[in-house]
N, C-alpha and C positions, 0 to 999 in steps of 0.2 A: 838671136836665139837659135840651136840648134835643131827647137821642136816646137814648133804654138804651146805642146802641153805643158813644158817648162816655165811660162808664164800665164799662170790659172788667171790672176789680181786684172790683167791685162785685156781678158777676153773680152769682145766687145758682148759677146752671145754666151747667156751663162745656162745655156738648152744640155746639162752632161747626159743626157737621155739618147740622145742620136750618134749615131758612129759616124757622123761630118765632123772636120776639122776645126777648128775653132777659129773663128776670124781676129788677127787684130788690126790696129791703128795701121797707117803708114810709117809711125815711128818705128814700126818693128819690121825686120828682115830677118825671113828664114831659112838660113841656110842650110838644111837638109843635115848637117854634123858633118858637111863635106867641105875638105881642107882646101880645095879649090877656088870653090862657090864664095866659103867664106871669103880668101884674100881677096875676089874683084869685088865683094861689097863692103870691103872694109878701104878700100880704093875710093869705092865711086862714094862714100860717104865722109873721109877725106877731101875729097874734090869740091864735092856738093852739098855738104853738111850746111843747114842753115839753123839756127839756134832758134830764132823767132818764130818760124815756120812751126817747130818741133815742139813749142810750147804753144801756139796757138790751134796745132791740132791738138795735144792734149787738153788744154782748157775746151775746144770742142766736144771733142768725141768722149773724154769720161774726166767732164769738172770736178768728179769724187777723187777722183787719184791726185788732182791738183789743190782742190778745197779742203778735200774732208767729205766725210759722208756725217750727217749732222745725227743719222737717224745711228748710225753703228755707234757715234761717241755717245749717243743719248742712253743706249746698251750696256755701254761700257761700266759709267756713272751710276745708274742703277744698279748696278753688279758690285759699284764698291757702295755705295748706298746701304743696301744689304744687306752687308758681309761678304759675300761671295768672295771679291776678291779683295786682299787687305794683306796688310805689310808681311808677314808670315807666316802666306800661302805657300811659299816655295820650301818650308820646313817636311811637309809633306808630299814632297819627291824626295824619297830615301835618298836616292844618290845626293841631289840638291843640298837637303838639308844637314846631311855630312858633311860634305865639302864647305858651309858655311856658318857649321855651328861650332 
């Protein structure tokens, strides 16, 4: 990624309150938006890329990104439970529901 903040879903620290950097995984490399940076870490992850490493830190460090978050799909369900959300919610985005009525 060009910037930690391009990957919100990602941050290990979800503190948006403080002007520090947002930490992530070691699956992620930030290369500053710098064309340089970029090509030696698109190299050394060529070189060194391991698949199971990359998944077993993920299953580590945020099992939600890999599992599901039980409590957001729990959110969800009662949202369509409701009403809230349901088949012909997207009629009410004008644009939306133009382009598909």
């Amino acid at each position: 990624t060009p910037d930690p903040h391009w990957v919100t879903a990602h941050w290990l620290s979800e503190d948006y309150t403080t002007k520090r950097e947002p930490t992530l995984s070691s699956n992620f490399v930030v290369y500053r938006n710098d064309p340089e940076s970029l090509a030696v870490e698109l190299r050394r992850a060529r070189d060194r890329f391991n698949p199971q490493q990359t998944r077993r830190t993920l299953e580590e460090v945020q099992p939600r990104m890999f599992r599901g978050d039980t409590n957001v799909l729990r959110g969800f369900l009662d949202h369509v439970q409701s009403g809230q959300i349901h088949s012909g919610l997207h009629r009410s985005y004008s644009r939306i529901g133009r382009a598909s009525a």
